[in-house]
C-alpha positions in Angstrom: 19.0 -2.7 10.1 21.1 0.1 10.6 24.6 1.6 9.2 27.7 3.4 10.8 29.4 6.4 9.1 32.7 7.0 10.8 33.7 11.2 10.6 36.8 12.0 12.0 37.0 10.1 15.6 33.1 9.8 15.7 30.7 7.0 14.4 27.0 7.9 14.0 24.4 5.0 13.2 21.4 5.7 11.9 18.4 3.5 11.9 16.6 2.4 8.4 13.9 4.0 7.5 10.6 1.3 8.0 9.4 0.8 4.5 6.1 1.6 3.2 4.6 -0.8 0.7 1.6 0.4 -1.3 -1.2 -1.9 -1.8 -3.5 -2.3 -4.7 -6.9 -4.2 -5.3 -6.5 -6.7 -8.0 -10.5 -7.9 -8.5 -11.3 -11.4 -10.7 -14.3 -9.9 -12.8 -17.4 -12.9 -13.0 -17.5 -14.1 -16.6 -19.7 -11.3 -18.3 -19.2 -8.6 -15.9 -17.3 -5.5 -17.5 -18.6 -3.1 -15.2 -16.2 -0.3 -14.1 -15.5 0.4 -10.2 -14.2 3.7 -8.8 -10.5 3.1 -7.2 -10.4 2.1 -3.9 -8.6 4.5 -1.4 -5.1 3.4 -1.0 -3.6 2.3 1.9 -0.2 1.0 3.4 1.9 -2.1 5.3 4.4 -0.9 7.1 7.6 -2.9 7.5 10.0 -2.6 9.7 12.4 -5.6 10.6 10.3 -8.1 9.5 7.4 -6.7 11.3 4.6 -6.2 8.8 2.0 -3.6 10.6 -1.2 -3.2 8.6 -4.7 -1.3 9.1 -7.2 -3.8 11.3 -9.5 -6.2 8.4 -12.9 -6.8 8.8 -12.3 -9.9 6.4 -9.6 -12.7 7.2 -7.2 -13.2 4.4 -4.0 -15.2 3.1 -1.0 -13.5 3.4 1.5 -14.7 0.4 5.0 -13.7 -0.2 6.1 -14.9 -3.9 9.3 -14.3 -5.6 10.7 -13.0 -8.7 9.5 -16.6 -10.7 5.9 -15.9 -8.7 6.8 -19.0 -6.3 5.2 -18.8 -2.9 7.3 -18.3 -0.3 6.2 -17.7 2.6 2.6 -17.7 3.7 0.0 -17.6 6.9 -3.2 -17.4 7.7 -4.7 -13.6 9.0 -8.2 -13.6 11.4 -10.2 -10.4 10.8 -8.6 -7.8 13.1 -4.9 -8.7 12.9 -2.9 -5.7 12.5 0.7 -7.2 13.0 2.4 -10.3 10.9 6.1 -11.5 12.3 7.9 -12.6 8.8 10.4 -15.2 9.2 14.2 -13.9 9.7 15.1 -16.2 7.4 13.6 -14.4 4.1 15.4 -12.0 2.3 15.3 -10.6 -1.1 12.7 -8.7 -3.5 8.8 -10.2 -2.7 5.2 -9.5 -3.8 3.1 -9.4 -0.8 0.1 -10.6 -1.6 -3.5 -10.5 1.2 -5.8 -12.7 -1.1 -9.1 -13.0 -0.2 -12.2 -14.2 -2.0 -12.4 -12.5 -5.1 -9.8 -10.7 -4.8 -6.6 -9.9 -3.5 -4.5 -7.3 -2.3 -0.6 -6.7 -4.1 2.2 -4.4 -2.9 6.0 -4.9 -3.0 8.5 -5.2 -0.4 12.6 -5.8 0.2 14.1 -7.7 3.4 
């Protein structure tokens, strides 16, 4: 995306900034389990046009987008090492990105 800001006779563009989305570790505790866990390190998507660019897994996941009323959206299937997801151009709006895995899943926060 980009937008024009006309000055005088001259019109300057200026790209938008890539966005990035913080993720956080959402764990399902076992039944009985109430043990505390240290935070995990944070890390980042970066999205840029659709383009989600991410850290390389050593786990494949589920990539979900889900809306405001939590409805899946959007979602595809990520092999261990994938550091790049294509979104439709389609989507637009206010998702929750989710990377679930077994346990557990990953949840951050995104606009297109």
């Amino acid at each position: 995306m980009a937008f024009a800001l006309i000055l005088g006779e001259a019109i300057f563009t200026e790209a938008l900034a890539e966005q990035q989305i913080p993720m956080q570790i959402i764990k399902d505790h076992p039944a009985g389990n109430s043990g505390t866990f240290a935070p995990p390190r944070p890390w980042y998507i970066t999205e840029n046009n659709n383009v989600l660019t991410m850290p390389t897994f050593e786990n494949d996941y589920t990539l979900e987008l889900r809306d405001e009323d939590d409805n899946v959206v959007y979602t595809t299937y990520l092999l261990a090492g994938t550091t790049m997801v294509i979104l439709p151009s389609t989507l637009s709006g206010d998702f929750e990105l989710r990377l679930v895995g077994d346990s557990y899943y990953y949840r951050g926060y995104l606009s297109l």
